[in-house]
Chimera marker file (.cmm) of the C-alpha trace (Angstrom):
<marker_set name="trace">
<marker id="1" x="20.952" y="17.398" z="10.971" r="1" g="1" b="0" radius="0.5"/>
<marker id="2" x="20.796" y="16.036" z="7.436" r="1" g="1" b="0" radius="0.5"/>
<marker id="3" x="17.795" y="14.256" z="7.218" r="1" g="1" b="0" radius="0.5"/>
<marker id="4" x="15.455" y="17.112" z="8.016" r="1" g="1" b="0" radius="0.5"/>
<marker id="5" x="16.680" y="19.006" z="4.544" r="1" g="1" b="0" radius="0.5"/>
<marker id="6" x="13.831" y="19.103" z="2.183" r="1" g="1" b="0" radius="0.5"/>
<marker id="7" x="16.290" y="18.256" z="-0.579" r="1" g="1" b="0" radius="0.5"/>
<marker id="8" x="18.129" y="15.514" z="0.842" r="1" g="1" b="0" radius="0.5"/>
<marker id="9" x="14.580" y="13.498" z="0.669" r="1" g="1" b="0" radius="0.5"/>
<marker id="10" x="14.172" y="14.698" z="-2.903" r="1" g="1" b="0" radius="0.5"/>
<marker id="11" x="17.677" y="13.535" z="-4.137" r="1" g="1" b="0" radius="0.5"/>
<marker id="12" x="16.571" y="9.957" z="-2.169" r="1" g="1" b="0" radius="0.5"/>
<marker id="13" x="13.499" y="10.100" z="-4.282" r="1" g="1" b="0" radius="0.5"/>
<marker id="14" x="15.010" y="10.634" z="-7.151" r="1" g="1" b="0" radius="0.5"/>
<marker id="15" x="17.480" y="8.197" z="-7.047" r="1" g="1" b="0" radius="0.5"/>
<marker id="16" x="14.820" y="5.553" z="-5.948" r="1" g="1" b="0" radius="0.5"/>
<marker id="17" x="12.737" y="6.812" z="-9.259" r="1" g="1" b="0" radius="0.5"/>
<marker id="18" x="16.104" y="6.225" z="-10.954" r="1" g="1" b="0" radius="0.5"/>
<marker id="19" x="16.533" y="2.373" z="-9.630" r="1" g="1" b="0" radius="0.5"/>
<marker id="20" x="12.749" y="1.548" z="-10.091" r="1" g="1" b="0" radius="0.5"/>
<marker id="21" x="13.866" y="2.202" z="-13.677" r="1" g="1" b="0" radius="0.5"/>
<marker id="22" x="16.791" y="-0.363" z="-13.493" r="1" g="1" b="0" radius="0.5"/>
<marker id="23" x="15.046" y="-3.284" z="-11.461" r="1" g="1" b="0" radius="0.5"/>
<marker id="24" x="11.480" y="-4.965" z="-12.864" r="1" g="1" b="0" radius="0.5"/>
<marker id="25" x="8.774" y="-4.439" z="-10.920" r="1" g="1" b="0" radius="0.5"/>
<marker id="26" x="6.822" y="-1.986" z="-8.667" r="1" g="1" b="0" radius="0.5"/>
<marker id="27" x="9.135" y="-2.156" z="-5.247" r="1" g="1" b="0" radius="0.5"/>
<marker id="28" x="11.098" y="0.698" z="-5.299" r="1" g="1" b="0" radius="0.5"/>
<marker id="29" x="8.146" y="3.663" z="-7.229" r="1" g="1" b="0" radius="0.5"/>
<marker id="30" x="6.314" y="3.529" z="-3.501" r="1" g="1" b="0" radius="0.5"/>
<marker id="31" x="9.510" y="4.084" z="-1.678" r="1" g="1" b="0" radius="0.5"/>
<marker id="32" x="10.328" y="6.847" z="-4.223" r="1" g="1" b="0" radius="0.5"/>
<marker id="33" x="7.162" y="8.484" z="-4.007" r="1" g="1" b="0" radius="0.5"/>
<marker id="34" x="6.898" y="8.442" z="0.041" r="1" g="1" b="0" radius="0.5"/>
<marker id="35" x="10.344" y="10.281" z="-0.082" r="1" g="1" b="0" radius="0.5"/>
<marker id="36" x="8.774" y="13.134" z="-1.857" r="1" g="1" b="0" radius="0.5"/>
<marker id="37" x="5.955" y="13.401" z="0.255" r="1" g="1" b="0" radius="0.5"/>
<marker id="38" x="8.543" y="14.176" z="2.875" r="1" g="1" b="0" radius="0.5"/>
<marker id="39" x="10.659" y="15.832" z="1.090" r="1" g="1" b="0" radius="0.5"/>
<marker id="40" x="7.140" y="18.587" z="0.574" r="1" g="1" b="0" radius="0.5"/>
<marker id="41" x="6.575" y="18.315" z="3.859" r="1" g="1" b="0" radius="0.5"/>
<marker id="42" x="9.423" y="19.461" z="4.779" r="1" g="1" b="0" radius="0.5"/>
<marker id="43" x="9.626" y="22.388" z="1.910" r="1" g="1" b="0" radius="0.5"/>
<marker id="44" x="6.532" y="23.751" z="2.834" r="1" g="1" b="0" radius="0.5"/>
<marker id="45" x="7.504" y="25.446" z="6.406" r="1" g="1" b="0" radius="0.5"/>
<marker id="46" x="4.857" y="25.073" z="9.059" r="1" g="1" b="0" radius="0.5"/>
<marker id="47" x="4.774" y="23.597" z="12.509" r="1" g="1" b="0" radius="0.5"/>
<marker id="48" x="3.835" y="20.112" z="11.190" r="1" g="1" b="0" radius="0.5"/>
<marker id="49" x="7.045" y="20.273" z="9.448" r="1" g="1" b="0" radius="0.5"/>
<marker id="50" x="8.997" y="21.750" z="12.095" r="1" g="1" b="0" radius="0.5"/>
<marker id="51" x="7.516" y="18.937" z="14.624" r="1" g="1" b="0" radius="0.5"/>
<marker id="52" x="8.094" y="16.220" z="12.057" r="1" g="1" b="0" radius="0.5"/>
<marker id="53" x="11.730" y="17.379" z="11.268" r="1" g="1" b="0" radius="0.5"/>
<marker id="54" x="12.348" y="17.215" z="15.351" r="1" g="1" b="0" radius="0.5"/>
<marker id="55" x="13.317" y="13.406" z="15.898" r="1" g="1" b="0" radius="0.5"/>
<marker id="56" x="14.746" y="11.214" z="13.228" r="1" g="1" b="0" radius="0.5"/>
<marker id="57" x="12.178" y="8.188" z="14.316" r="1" g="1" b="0" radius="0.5"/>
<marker id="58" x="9.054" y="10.315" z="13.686" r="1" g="1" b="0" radius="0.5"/>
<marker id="59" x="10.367" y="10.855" z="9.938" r="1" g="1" b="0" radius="0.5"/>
<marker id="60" x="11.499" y="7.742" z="9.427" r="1" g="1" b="0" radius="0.5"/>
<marker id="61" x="7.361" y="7.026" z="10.986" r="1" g="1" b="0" radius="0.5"/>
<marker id="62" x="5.924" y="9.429" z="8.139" r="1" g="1" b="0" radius="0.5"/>
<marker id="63" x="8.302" y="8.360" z="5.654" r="1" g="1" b="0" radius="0.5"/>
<marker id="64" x="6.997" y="4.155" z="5.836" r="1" g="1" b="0" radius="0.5"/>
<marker id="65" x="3.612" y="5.532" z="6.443" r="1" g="1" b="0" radius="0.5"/>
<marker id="66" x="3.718" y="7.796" z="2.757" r="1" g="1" b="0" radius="0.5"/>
<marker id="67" x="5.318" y="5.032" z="1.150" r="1" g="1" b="0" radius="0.5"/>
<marker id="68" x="3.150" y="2.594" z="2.368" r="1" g="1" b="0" radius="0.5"/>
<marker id="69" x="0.180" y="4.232" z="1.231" r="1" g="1" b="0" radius="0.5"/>
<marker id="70" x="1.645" y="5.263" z="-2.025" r="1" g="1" b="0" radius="0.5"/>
<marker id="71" x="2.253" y="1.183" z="-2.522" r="1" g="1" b="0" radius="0.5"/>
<marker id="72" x="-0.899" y="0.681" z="-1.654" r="1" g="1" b="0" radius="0.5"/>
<marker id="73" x="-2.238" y="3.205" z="-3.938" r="1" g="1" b="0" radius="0.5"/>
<marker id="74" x="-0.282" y="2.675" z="-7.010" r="1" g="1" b="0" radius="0.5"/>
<marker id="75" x="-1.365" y="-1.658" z="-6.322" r="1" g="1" b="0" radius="0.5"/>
<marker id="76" x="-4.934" y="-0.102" z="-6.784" r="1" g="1" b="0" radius="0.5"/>
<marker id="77" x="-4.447" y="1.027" z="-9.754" r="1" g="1" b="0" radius="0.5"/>
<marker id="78" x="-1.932" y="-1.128" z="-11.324" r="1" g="1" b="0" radius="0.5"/>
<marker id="79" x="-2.179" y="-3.856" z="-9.562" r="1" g="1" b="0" radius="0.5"/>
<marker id="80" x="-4.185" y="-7.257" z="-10.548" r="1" g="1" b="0" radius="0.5"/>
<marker id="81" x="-7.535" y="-6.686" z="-11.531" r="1" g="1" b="0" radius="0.5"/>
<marker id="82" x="-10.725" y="-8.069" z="-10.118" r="1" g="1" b="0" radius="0.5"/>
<marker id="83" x="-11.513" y="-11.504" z="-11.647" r="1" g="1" b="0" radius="0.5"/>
<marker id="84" x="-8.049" y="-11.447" z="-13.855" r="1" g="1" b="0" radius="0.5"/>
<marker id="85" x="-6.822" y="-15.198" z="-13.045" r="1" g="1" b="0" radius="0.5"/>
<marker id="86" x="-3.250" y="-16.481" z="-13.993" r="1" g="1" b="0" radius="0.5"/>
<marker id="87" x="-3.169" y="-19.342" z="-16.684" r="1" g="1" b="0" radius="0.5"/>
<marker id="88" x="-0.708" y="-21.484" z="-16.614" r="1" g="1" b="0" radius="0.5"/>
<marker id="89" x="-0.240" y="-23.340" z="-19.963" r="1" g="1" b="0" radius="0.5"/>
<marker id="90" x="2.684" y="-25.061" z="-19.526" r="1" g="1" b="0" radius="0.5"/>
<marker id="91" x="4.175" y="-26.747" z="-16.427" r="1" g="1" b="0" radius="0.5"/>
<marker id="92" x="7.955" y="-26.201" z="-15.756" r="1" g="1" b="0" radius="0.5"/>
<marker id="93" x="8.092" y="-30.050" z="-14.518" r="1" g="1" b="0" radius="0.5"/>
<marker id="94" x="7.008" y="-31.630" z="-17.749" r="1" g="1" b="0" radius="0.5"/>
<marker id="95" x="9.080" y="-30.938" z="-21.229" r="1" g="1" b="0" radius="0.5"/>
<link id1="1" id2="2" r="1" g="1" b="0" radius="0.2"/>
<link id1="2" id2="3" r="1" g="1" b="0" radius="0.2"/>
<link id1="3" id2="4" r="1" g="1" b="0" radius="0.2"/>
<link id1="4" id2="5" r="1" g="1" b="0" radius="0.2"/>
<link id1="5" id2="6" r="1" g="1" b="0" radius="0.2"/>
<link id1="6" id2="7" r="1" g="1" b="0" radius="0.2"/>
<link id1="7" id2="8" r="1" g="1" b="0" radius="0.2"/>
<link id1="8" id2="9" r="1" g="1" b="0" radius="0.2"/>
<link id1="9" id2="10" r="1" g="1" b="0" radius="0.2"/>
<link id1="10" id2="11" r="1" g="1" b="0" radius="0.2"/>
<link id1="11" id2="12" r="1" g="1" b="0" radius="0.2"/>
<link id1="12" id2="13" r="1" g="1" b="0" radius="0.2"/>
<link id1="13" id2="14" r="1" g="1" b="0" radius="0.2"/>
<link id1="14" id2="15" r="1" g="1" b="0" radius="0.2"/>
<link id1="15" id2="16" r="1" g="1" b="0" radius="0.2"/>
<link id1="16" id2="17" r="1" g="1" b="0" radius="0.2"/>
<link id1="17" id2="18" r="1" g="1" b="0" radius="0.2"/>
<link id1="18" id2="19" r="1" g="1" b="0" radius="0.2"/>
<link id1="19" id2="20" r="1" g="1" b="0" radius="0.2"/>
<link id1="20" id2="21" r="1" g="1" b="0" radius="0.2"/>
<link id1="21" id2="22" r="1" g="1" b="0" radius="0.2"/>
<link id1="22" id2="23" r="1" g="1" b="0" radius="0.2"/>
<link id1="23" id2="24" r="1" g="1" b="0" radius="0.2"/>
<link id1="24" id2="25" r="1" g="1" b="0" radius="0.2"/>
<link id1="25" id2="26" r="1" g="1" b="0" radius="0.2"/>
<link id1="26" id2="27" r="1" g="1" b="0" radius="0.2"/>
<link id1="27" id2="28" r="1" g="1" b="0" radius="0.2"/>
<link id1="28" id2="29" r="1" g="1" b="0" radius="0.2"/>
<link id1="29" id2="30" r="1" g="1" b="0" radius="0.2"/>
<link id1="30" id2="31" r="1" g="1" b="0" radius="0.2"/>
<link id1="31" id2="32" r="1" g="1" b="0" radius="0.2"/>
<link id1="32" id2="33" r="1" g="1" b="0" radius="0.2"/>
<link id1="33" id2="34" r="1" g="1" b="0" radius="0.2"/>
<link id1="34" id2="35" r="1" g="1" b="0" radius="0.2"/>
<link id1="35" id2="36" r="1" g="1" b="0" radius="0.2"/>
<link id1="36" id2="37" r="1" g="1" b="0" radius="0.2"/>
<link id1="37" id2="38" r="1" g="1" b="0" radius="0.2"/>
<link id1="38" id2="39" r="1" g="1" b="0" radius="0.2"/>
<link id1="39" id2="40" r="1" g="1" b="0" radius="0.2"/>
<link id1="40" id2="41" r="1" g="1" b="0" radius="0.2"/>
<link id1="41" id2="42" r="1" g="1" b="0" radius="0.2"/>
<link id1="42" id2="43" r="1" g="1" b="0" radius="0.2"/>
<link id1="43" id2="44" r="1" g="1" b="0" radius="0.2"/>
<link id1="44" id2="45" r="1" g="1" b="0" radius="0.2"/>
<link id1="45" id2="46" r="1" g="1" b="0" radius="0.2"/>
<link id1="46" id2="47" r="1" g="1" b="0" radius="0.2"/>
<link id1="47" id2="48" r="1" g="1" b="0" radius="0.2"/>
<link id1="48" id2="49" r="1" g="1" b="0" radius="0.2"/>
<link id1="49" id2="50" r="1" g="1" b="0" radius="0.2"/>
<link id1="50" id2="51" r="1" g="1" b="0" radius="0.2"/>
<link id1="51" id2="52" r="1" g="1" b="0" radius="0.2"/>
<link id1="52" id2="53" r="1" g="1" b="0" radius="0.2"/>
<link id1="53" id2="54" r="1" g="1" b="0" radius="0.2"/>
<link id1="54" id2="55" r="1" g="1" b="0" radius="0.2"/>
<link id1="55" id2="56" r="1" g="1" b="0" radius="0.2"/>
<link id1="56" id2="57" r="1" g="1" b="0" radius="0.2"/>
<link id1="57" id2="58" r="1" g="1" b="0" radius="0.2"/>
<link id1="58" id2="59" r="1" g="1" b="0" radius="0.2"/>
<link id1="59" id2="60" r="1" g="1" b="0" radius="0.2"/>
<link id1="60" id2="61" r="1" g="1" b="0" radius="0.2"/>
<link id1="61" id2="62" r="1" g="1" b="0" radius="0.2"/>
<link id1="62" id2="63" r="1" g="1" b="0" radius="0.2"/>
<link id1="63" id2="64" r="1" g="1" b="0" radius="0.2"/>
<link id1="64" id2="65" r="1" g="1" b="0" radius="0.2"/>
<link id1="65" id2="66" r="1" g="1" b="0" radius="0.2"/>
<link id1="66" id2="67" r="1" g="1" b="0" radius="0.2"/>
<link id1="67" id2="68" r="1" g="1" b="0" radius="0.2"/>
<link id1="68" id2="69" r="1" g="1" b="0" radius="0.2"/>
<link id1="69" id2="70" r="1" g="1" b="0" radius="0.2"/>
<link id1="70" id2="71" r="1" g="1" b="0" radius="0.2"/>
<link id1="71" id2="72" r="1" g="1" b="0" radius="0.2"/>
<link id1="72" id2="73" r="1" g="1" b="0" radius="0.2"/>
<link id1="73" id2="74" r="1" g="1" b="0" radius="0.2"/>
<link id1="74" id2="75" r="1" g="1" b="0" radius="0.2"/>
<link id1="75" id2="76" r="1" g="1" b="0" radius="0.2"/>
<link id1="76" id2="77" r="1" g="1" b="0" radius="0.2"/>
<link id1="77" id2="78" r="1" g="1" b="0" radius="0.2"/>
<link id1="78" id2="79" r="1" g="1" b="0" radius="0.2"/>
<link id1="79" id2="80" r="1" g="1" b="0" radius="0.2"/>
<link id1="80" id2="81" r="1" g="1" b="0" radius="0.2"/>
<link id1="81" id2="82" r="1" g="1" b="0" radius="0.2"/>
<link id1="82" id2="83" r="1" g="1" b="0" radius="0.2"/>
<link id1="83" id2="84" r="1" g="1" b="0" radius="0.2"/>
<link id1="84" id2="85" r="1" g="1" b="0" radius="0.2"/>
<link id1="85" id2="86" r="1" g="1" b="0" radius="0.2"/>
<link id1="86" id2="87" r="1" g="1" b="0" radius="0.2"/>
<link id1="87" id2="88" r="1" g="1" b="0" radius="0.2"/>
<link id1="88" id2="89" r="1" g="1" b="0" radius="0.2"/>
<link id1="89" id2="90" r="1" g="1" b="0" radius="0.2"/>
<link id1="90" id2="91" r="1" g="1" b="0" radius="0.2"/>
<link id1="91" id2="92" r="1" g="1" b="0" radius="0.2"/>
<link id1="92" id2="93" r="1" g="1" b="0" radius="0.2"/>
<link id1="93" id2="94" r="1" g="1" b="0" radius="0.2"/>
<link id1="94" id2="95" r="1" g="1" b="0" radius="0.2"/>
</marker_set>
């Protein structure tokens, strides 16, 4: 099937790089990044790959799992720091 192709996860990367570039924000880098942890996972030939590429759900699994944890990563380090506080010097309700 298509979706256990190494290179079909790395073109969905890619082009998930490509619209984090387009829309503000950090929402679509972890999505990017978790397809190309699959997409290695799936280059390097084993029998973790082999067992991961056997059922579309268990990708899918591994695939919100890597992202998730790249999100989660990437809000470590780029995220809001500790103590940094939002000031608000102007209220949108007054003019």
């Amino acid at each position: 099937m298509i979706w256990q192709a190494w290179w079909v996860w790395a073109v969905a990367g890619a082009v998930l790089a490509i619209v984090e570039v387009v829309v503000p924000g950090f929402y679509f880098l972890g999505f990017a990044a978790g397809a190309a942890a699959i997409a290695l996972l799936l280059l390097v030939d084993g029998p973790f790959a082999l067992w991961l590429s056997g059922s579309l759900p268990l990708l899918l699994f591994a695939f919100a799992v890597a992202s998730a944890l790249a999100w989660a990563g990437m809000r470590r380090i780029a995220g809001v720091r500790r103590g940094q506080v939002k000031l608000w010097d102007r209220d949108i309700n007054e003019d």
